[in-house]
Backbone as CSV, one residue per row, in Angstrom:
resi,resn,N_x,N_y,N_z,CA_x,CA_y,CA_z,C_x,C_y,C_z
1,UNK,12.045,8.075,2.226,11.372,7.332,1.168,10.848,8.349,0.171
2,UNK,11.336,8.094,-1.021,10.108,9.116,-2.216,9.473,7.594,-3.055
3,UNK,8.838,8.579,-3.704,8.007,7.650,-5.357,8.699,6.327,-5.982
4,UNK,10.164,6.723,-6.238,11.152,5.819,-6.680,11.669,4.582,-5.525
5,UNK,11.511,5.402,-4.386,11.833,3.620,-3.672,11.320,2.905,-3.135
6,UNK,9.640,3.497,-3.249,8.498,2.921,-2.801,8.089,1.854,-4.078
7,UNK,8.440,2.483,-5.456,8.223,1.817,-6.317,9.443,0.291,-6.671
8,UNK,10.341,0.696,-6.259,11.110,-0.011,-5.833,11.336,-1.546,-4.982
9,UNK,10.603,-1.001,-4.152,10.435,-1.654,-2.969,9.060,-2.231,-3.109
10,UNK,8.318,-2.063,-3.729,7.031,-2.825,-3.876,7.111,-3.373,-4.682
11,UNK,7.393,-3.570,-6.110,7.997,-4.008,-7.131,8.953,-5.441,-6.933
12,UNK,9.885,-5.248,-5.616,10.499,-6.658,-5.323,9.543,-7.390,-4.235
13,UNK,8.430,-7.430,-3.974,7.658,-8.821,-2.963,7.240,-9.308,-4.481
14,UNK,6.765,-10.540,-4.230,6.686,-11.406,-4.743,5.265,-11.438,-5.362
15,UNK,5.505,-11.578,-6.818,3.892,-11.190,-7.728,3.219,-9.666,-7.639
16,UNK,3.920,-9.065,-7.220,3.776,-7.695,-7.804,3.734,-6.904,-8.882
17,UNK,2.261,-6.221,-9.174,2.064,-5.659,-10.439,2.069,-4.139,-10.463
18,UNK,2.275,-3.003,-11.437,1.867,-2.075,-11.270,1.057,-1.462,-12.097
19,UNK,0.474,-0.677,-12.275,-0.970,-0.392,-12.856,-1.189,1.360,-12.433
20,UNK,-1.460,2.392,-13.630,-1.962,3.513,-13.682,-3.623,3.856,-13.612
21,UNK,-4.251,4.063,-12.534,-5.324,4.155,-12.654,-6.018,5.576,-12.522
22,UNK,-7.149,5.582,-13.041,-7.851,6.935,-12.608,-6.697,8.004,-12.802
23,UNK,-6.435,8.043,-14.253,-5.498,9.116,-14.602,-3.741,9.510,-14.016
24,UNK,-4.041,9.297,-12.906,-3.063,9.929,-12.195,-2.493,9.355,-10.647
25,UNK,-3.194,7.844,-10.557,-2.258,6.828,-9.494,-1.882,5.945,-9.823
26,UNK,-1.031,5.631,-9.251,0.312,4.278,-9.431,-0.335,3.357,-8.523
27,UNK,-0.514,2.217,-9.066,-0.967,1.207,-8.098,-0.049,-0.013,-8.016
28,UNK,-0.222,-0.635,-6.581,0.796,-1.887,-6.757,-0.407,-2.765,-6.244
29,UNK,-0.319,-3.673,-7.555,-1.072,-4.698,-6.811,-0.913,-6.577,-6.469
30,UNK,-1.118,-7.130,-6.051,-1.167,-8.283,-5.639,-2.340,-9.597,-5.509
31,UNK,-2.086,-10.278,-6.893,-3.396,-11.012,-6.823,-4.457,-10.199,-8.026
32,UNK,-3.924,-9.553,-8.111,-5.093,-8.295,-9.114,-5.839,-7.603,-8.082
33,UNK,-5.233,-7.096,-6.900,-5.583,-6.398,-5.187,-4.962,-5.227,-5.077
34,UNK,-5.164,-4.256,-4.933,-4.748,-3.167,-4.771,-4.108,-3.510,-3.168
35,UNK,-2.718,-3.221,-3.079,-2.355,-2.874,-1.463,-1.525,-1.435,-1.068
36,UNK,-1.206,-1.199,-2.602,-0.644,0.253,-1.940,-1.009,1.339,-3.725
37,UNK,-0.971,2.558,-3.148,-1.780,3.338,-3.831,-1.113,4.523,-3.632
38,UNK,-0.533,5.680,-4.878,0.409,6.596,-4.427,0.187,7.659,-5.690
39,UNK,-0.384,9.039,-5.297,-0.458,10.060,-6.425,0.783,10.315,-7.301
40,UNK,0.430,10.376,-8.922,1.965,10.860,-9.498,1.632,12.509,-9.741
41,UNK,0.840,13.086,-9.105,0.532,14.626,-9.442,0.383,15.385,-8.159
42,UNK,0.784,16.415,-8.117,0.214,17.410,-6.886,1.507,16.611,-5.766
43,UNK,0.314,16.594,-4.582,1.144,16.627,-2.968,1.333,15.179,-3.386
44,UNK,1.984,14.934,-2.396,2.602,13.449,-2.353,1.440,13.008,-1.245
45,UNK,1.386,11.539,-1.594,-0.287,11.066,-0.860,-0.056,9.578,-0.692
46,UNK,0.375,8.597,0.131,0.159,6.828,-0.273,-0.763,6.187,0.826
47,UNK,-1.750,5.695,-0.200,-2.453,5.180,0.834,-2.193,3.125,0.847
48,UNK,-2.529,3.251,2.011,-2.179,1.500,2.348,-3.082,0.956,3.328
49,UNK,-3.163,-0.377,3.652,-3.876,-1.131,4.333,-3.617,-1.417,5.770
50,UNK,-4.059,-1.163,6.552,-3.697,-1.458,8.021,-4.336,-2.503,9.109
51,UNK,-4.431,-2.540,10.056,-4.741,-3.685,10.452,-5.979,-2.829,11.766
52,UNK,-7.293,-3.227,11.685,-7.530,-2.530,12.082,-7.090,-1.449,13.412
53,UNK,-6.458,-2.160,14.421,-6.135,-1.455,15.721,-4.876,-0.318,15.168
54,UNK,-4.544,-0.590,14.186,-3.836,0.435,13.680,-4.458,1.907,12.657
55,UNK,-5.494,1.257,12.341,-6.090,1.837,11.830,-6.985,3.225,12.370
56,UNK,-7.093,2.791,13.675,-7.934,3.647,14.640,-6.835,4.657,15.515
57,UNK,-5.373,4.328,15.589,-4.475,4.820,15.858,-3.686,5.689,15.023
58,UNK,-3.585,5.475,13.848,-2.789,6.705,13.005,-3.859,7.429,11.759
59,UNK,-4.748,6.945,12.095,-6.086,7.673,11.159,-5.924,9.216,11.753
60,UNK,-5.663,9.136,13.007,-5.669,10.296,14.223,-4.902,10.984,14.316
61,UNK,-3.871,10.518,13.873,-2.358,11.041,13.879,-2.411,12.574,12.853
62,UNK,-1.238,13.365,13.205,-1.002,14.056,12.298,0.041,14.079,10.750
63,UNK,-0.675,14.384,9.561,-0.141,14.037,8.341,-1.026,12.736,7.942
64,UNK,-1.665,12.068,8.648,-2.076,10.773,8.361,-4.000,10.902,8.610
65,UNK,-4.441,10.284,7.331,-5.946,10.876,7.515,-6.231,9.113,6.896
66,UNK,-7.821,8.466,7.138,-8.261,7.734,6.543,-8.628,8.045,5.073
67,UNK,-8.306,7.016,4.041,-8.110,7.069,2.686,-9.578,7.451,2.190
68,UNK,-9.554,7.917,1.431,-10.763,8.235,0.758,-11.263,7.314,-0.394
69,UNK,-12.311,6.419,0.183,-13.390,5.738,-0.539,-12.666,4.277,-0.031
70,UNK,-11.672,4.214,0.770,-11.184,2.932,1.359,-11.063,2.842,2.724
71,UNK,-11.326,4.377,3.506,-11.268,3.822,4.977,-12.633,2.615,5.526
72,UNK,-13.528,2.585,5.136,-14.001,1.451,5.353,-13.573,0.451,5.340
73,UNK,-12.628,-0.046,4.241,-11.185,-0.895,3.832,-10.134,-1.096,5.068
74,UNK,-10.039,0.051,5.741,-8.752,0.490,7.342,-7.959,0.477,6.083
75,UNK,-8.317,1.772,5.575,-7.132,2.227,4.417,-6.732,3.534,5.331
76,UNK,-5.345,3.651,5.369,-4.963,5.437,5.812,-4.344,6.022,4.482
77,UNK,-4.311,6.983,4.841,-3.223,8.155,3.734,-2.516,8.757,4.428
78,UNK,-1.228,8.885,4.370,0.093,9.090,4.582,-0.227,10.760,3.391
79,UNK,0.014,11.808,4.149,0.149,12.388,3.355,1.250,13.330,2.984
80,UNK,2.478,12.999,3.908,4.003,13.195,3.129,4.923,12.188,3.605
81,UNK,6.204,12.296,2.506,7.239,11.114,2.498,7.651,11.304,4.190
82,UNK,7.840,12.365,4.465,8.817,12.745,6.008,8.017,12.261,7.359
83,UNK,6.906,11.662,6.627,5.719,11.644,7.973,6.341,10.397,8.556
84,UNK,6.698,8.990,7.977,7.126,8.072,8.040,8.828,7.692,7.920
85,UNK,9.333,7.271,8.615,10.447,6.634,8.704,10.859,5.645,7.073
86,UNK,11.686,5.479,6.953,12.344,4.909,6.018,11.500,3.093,6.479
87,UNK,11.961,3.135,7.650,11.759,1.265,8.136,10.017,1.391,8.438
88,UNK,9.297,2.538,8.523,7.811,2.370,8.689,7.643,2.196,7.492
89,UNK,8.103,3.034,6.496,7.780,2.832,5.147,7.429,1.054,5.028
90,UNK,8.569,0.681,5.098,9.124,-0.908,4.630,7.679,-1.563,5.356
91,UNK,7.476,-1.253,6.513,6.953,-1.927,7.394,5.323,-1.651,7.459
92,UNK,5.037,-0.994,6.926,3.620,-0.619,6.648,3.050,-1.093,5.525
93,UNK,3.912,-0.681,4.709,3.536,-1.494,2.833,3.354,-2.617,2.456
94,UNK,4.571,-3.444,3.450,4.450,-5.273,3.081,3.564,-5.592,4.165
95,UNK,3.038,-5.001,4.932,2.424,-5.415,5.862,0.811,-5.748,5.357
96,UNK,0.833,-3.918,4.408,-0.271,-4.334,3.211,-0.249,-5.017,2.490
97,UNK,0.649,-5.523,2.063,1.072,-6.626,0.622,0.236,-7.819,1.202
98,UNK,1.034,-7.899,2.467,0.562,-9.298,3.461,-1.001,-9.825,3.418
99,UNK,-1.759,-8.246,4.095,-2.817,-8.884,4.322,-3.814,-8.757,3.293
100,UNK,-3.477,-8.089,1.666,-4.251,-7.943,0.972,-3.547,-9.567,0.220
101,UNK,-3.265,-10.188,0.299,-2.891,-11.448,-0.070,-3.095,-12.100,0.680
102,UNK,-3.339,-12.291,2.212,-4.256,-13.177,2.405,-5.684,-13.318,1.902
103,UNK,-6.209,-12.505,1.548,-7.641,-12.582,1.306,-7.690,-13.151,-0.247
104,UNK,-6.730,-13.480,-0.895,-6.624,-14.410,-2.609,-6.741,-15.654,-1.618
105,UNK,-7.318,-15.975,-2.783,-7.781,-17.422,-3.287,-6.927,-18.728,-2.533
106,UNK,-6.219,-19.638,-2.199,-5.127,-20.622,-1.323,-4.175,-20.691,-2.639
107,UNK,-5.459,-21.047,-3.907,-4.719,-21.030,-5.149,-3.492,-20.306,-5.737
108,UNK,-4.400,-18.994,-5.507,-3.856,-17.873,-6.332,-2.203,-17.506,-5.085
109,UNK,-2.622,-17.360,-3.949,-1.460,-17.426,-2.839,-0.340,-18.133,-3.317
110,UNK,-0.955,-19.627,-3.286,0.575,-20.865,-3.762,1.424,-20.414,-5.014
111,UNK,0.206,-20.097,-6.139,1.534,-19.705,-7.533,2.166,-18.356,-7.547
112,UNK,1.653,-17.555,-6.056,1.936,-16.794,-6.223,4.192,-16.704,-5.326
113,UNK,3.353,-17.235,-3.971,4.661,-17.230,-3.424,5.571,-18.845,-3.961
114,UNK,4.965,-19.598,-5.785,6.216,-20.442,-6.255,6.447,-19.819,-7.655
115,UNK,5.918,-18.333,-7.278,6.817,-17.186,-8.702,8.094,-17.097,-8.274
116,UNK,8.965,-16.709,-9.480,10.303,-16.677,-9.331,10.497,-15.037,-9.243
């Protein structure tokens, strides 16, 4: 996985936005929700949402640290492409997509998954 197929790949779930913040991150968000978060400068860095029991498990790990100013969130940081598998990639990100979209509105959910 690099920059391009993460952007890629987040870009096709459904109601996905992207957004430059704080100078120098790419954000994808959902709902107007941040679920995944990825430096365009320096080391390569993406942070995402986990569930907590996962959270307490690869926070620990090596390459993988809790996000800064979101592990309270059970945000981690991934802090290279090679740390993760191609299918963890996939599988970690929508997983964030998932649960930072449950927490919208029932409203905002419905028009979201009867976007085209």
């Amino acid at each position: 996985m690099n920059i391009e197929e993460l952007r890629s790949f987040c870009l096709n779930l459904k109601g996905v936005t992207e957004d430059v913040k704080w100078g120098n991150d790419l954000c994808f968000l959902v709902g107007n929700k941040m679920f995944c978060v990825t430096s365009l400068d320096g080391e390569p860095s993406v942070s995402f949402k986990v569930t907590d029991a996962e959270f307490d498990v690869l926070s620990t790990s090596i390459g993988i640290v809790p996000a800064p100013y979101m592990a309270r969130n059970k945000w981690i940081q991934v802090q290279s492409w090679e740390r993760l598998s191609r299918l963890e990639w996939e599988n970690y990100v929508k997983q964030s997509y998932e649960l930072v979209k449950a927490k919208l509105t029932k409203k905002l959910q419905r028009e979201i998954e009867e976007s085209i």
